[in-house]
TORMAR-831116 format. One record per residue (C-alpha): x, y, z. Coordinates in steps of 0.02 Angstrom, whole numbers, plus 32768, in hexadecimal, padded with zeros to 4 digits. Example, Ala and Ser with C-alpha at 12.3 -4.5 7.8 and 13.67 -1.06 7.14 Angstrom:
2
+------+------+------+
:    x :    y :    z :
+------+------+------+
: 8267 : 7F1F : 8186 :
: 82AC : 7FCB : 8165 :
+------+------+------+
END
This chain:
402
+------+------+------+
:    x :    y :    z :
+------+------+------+
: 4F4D : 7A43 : 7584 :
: 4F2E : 7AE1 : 75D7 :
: 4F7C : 7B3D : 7678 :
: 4F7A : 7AF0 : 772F :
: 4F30 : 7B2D : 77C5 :
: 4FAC : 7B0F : 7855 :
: 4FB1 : 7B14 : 790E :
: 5047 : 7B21 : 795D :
: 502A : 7AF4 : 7A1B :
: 50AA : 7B34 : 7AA3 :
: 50AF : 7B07 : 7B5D :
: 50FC : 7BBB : 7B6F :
: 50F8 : 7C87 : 7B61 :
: 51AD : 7C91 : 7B6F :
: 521A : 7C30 : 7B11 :
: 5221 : 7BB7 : 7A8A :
: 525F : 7C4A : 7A13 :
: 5298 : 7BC3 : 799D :
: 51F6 : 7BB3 : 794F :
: 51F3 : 7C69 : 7912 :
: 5248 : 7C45 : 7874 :
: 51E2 : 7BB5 : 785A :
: 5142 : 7C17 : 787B :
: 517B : 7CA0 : 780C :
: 51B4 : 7C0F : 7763 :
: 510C : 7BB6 : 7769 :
: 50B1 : 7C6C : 7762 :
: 5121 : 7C99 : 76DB :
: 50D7 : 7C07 : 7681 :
: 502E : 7C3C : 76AA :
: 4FFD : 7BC1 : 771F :
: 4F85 : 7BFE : 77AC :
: 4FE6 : 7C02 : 7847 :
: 4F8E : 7C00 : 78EC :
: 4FE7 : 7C0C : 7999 :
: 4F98 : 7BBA : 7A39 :
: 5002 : 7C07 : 7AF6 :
: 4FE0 : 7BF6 : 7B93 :
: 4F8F : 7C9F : 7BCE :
: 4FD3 : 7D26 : 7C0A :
: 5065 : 7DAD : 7BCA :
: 510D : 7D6F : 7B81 :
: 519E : 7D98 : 7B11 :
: 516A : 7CFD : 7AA6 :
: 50AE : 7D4E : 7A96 :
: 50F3 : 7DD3 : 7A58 :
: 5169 : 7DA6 : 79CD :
: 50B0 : 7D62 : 7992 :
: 5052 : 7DFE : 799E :
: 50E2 : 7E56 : 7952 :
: 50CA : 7DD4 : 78A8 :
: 500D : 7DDB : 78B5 :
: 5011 : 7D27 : 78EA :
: 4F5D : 7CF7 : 792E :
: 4F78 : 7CC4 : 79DB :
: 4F02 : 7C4A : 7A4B :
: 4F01 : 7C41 : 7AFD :
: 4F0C : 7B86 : 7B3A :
: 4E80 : 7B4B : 7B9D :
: 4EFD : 7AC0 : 7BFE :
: 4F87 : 7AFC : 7C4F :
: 5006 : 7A6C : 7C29 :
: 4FF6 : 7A27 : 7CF6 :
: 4FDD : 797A : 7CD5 :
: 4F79 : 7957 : 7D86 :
: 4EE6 : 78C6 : 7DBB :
: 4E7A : 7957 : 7DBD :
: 4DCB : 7983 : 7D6E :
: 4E34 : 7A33 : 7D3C :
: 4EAB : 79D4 : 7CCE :
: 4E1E : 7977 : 7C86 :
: 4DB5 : 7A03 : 7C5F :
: 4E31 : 7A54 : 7C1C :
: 4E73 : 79E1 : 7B9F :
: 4DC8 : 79CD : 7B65 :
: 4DB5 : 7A72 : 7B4E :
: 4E5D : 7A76 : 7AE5 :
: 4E07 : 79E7 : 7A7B :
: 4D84 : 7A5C : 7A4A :
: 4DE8 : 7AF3 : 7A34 :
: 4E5C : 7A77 : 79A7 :
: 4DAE : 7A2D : 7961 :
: 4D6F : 7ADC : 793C :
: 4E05 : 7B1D : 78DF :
: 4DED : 7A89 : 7870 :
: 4EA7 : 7A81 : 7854 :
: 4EF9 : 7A28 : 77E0 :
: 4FA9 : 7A10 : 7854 :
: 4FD8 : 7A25 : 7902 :
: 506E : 7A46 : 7921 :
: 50B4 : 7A3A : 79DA :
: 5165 : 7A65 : 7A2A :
: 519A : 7A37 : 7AED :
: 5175 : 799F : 7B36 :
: 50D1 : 79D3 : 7B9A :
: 5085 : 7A18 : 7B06 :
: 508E : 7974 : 7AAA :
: 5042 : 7916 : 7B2E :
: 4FBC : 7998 : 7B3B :
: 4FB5 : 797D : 7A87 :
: 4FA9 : 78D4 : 7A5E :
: 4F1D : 78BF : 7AEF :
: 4EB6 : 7963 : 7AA5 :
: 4ED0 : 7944 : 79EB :
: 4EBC : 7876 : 79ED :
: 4E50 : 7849 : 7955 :
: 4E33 : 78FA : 7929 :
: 4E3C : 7900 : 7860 :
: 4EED : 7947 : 7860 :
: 4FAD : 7929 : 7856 :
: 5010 : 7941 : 78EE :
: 50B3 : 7966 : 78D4 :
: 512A : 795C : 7988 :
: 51CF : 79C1 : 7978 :
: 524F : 7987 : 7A06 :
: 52CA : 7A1D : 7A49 :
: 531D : 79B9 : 7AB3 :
: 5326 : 790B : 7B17 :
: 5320 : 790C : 7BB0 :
: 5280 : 78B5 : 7BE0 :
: 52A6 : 782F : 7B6A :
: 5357 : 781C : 7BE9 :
: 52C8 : 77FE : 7C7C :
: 52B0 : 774C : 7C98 :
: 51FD : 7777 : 7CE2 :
: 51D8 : 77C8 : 7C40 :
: 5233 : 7779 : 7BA7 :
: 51DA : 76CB : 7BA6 :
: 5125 : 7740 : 7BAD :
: 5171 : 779A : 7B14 :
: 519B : 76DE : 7AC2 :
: 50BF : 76E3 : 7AC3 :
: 50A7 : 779D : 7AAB :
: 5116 : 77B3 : 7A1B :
: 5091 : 7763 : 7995 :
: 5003 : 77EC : 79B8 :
: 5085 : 7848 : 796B :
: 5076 : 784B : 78AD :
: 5129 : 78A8 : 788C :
: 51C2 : 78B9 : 791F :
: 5228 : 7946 : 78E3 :
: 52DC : 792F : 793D :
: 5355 : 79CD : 7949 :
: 53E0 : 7943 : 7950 :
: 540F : 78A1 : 794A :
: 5422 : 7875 : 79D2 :
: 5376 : 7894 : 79ED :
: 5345 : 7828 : 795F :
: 53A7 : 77A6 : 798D :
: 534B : 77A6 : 7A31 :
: 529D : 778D : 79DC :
: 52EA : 770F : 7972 :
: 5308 : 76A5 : 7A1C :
: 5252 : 76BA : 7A43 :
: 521B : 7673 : 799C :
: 51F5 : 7707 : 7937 :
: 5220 : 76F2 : 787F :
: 529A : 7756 : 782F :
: 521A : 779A : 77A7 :
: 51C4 : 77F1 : 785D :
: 5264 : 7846 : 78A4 :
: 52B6 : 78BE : 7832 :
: 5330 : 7921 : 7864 :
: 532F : 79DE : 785F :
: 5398 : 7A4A : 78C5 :
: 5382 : 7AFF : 7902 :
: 53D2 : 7B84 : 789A :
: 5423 : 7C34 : 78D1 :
: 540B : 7CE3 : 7893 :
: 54B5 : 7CE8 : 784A :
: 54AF : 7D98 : 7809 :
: 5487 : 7DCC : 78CB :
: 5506 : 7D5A : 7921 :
: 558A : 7D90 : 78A1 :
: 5630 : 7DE7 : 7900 :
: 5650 : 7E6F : 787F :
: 559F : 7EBA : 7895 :
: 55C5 : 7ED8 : 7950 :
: 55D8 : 7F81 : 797A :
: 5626 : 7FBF : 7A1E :
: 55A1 : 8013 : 7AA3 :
: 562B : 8097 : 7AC4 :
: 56BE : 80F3 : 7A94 :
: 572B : 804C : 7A88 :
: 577B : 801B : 79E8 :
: 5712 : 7F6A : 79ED :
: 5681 : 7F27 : 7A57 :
: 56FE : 7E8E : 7A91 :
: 576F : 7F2E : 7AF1 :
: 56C7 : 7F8B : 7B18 :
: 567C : 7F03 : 7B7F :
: 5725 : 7EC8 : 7BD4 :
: 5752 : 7F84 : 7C10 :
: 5699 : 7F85 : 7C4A :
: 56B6 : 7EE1 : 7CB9 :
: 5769 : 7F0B : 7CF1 :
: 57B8 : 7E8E : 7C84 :
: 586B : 7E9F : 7C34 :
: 5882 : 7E6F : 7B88 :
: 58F6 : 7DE9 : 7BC0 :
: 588E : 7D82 : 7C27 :
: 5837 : 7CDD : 7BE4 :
: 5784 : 7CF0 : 7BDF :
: 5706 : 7C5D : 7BEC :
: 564B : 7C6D : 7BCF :
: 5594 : 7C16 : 7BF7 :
: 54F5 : 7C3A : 7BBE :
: 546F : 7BE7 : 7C1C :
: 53F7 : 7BFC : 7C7D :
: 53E6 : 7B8F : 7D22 :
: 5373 : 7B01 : 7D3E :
: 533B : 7ABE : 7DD5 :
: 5364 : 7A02 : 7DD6 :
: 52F7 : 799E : 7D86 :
: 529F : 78F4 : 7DC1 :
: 5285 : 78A9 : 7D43 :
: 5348 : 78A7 : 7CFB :
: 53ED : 78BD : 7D4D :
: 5378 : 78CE : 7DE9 :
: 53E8 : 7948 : 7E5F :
: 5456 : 799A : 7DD5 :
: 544F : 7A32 : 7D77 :
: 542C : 79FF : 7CCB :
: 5482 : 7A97 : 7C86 :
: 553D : 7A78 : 7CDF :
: 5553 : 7B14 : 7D24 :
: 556E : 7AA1 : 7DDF :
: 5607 : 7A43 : 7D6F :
: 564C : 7ACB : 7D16 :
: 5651 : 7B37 : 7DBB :
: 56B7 : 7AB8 : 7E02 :
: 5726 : 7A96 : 7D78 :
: 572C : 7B4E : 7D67 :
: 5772 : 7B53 : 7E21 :
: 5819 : 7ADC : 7DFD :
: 5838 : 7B31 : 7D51 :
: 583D : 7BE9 : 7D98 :
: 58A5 : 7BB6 : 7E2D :
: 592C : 7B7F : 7D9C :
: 5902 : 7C0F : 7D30 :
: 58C1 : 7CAB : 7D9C :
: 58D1 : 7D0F : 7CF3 :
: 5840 : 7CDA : 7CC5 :
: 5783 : 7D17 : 7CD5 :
: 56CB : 7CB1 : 7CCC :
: 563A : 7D11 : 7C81 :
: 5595 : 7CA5 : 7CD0 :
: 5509 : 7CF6 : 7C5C :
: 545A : 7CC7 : 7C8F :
: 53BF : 7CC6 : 7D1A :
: 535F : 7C34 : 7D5F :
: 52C5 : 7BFD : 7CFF :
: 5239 : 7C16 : 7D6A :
: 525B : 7C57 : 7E40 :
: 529D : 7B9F : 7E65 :
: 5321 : 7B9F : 7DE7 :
: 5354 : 7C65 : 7E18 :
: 535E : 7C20 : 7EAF :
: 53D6 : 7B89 : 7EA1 :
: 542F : 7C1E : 7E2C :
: 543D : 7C73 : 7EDB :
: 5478 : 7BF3 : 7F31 :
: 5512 : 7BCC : 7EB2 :
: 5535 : 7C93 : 7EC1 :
: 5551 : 7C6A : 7F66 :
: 55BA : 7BE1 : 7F6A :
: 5621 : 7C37 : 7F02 :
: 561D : 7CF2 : 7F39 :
: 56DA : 7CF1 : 7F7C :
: 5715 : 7CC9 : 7EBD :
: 572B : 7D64 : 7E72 :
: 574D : 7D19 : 7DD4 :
: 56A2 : 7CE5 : 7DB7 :
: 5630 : 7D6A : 7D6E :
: 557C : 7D69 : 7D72 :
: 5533 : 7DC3 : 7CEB :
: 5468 : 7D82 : 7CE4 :
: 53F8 : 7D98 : 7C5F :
: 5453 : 7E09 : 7BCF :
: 53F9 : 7E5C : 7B37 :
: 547A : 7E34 : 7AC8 :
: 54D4 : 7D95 : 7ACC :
: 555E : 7DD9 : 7A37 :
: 55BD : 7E58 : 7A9F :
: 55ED : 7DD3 : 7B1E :
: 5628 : 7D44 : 7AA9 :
: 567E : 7DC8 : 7A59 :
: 56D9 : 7DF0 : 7B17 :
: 56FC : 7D3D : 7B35 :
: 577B : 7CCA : 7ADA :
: 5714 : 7C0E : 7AFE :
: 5668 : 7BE4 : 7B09 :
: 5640 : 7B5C : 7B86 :
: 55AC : 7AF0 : 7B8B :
: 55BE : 7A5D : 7BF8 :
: 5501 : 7A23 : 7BFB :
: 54CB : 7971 : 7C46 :
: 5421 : 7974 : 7BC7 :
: 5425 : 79E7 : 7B3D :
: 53D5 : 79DE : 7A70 :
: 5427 : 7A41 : 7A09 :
: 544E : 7ADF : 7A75 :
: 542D : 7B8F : 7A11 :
: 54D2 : 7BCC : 7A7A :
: 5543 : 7B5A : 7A43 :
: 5514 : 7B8E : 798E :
: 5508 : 7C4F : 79CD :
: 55BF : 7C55 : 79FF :
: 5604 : 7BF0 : 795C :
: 55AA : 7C85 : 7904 :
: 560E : 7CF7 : 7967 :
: 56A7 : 7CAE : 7943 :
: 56C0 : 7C49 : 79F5 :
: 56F0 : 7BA6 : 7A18 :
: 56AA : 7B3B : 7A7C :
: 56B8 : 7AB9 : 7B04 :
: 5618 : 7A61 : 7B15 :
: 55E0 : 79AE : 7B62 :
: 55C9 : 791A : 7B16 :
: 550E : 7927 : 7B4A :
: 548B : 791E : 7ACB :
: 5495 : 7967 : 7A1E :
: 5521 : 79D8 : 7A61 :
: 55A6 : 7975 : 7A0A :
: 5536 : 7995 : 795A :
: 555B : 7A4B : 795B :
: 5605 : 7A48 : 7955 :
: 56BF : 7A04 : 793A :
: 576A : 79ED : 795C :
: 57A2 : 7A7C : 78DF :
: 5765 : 7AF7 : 7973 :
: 5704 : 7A93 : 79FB :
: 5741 : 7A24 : 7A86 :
: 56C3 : 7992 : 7ACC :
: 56CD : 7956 : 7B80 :
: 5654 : 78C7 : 7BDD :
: 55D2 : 792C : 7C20 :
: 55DC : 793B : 7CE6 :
: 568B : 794C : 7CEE :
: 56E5 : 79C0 : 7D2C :
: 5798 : 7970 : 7D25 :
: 5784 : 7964 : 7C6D :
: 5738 : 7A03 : 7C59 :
: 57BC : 7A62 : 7CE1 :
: 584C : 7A09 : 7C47 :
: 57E3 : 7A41 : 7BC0 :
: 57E5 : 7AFB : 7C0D :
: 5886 : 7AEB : 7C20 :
: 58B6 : 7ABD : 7B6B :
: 583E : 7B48 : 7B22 :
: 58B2 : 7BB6 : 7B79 :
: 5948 : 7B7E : 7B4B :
: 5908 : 7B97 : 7AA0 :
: 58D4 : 7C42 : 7AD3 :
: 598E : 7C75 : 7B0E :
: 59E1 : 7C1A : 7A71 :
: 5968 : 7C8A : 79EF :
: 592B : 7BEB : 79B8 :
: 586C : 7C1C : 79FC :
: 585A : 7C84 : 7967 :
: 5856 : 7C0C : 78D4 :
: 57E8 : 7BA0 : 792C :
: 575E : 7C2F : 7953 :
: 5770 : 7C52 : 7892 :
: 5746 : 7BA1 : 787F :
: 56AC : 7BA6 : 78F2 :
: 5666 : 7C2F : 787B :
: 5693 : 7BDE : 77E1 :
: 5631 : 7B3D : 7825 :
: 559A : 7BA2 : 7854 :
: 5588 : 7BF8 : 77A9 :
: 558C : 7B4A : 7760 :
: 552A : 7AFC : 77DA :
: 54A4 : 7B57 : 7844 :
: 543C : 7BD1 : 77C6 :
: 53AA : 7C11 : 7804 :
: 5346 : 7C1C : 7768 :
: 5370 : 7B5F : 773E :
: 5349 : 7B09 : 77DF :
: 52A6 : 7B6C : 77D6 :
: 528E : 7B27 : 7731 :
: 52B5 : 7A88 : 774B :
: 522E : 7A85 : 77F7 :
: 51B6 : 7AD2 : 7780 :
: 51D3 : 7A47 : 76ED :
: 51B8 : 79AE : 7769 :
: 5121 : 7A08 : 77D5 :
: 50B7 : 7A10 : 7711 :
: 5105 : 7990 : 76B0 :
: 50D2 : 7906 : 7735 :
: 500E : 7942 : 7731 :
: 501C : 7956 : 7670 :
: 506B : 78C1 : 7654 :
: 4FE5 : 784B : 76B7 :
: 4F51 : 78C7 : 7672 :
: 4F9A : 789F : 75B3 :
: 4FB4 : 77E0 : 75D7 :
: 4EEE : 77E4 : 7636 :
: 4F3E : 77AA : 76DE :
: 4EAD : 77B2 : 7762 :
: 4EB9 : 7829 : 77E9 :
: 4EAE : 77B1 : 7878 :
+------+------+------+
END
């Protein structure tokens, strides 16, 4: 039947480093790849050039405004798809498929939607626009679930919601190819002695970056839970001052570096609370700490989660989302997201585990369920299967483009 010619369209220059191995699968199958960013400079941009992706600047800028801007420019994005004469278009982040399915509607083409995480569909403004939206998509791929199950209240069939989860380098995020910066005998002593931090003391980590509050969900909260684990954090070291908090990340965008800011100031007497920002390599840290902690009020399928199972970590996570997907009792602990009573307890029995020894066996665990469960190579696989398979399969059976 012949290779595909496929757009992948990203509201973003930055992130959404999850398609990469998708990207780099469908290319290894010889399908035409083509990349359409928002212009300017970024580390996403980049990771194309370096793959000799072709990369399009968008002529709409993903502002959804009454304006005769917005309109020219999603016209202008119309023409830009009906030139490439593409055979799929494939769209990640929630203002890229709206700019999609307006720009691409009865273009001759598949659109395939794939959902990172749910948060507007947790907006009552949004989900029953979605419950109409939805159908312009022809395929919904879900990184969980829960996700799934979401679409599946709005009246999507399950034939149009697969699931397919993110995967993680697992010969990068693996502990024994960790090598210490310095003299140290390991890179777990290395960065401790570089933060003042006794081998004794319980360490706790979170990777995140912070979020203003968003209206249209949780409207005042910070979706991420640094605000709950902070204060949960408070109780727990007042019971255990041995203990240390590693807060790894910056605020997306000036607003969100400056509600980062503002927590660094509520809580600049607590010593025990270490700021660390953006790092260039995640491995050394979950190597230094002895629990991950991810107490998210939205989340999909969270790469960190899945980063510090890799590394041998367990994790304490909320119930939010796909969260509960990635892991298990054998080396996780689940709390209700948005509290911090049950996650102060949770702490608290993480480190009695840590002073017992019986922290250990369930990091081992973590790893052993990320080797079985979060490949790299087979998630991309699996995105790449359902993004072809879906435009072969209605091409083969002579299913109209609508």
């Amino acid at each position: 039947m012949g290779n595909l010619r496929i757009a992948i369209l990203l509201r973003t220059t930055e992130g959404c480093f999850w398609t990469l191995p998708q990207i780099d699968e469908l290319r290894r199958r010889n399908h035409e790849v083509i990349a359409i960013l928002p212009p300017g400079p970024g580390a996403l941009r980049e990771q194309f050039r370096k793959r000799g992706v072709e990369t399009l600047d968008s002529p709409f800028d993903f502002r959804f405004r009454p304006t005769l801007k917005a309109v020219r420019g999603l016209w202008r994005l119309r023409r830009l798809l009906s030139g490439l004469r593409l055979d799929v278009l494939n769209y990640h982040l929630y203002a890229a498929a709206l700019a999609a399915r307006i720009a691409a509607f009865r273009l001759p083409l598949r659109r395939v939607h794939m959902v990172a995480g749910p948060l507007y569909l947790e907006s009552p403004v949004v989900r029953p626009v979605e419950r109409l939206l939805w159908r312009l998509d022809d395929l919904i791929i879900c990184c969980t679930q829960h996700i799934s199950t979401m679409y599946q209240a709005l009246g999507c069939p399950a034939e149009r919601r697969p699931v397919a989860q993110y995967g993680v380098d697992l010969d990068h995020f693996d502990p024994a190819r960790v090598r210490a910066p310095g003299p140290a005998a390991s890179a777990r002593v290395s960065v401790r002695a570089e933060l003042g931090i006794a081998d004794d003391v319980f360490v706790a980590i979170m990777v995140a970056n912070i979020y203003t509050p968003k209206r249209i969900a949780f409207s005042g909260q910070n979706i991420k839970g640094h605000d709950v684990l902070l204060e949960a954090w408070r109780d727990f070291h007042a019971a255990h001052p041995r203990s240390r908090l590693l807060m790894v990340g910056v605020g997306f965008t000036e607003a969100g570096e400056a509600h980062r800011r503002h927590l660094m100031d509520r809580f600049e007497d607590d010593r025990s609370i270490v700021w660390l920002g953006r790092l260039p390599d995640l491995r050394p840290y979950f190597l230094a700490a002895d629990v991950n902690v991810t107490p998210s009020l939205s989340e999909g399928s969270n790469g960190v989660v899945r980063e510090a199972s890799a590394m041998g970590r367990p994790s304490i996570v909320s119930d939010a989302g796909g969260l509960p997907e990635a892991v298990n009792d054998s080396f996780a602990w689940i709390v209700p997201r948005g509290d911090a009573a049950a996650l102060r307890e949770a702490l608290s029995i993480a480190h009695r585990a840590f002073t017992t020894g019986e922290l250990a066996p369930r990091g081992r665990s973590a790893r052993e369920h990320a080797l079985r469960a979060f490949d790299r190579t087979a998630a991309a696989e699996a995105v790449a299967d359902m993004v072809t398979h879906r435009h072969r399969r209605d091409r083969a059976a002579d299913v109209p483009i609508p």
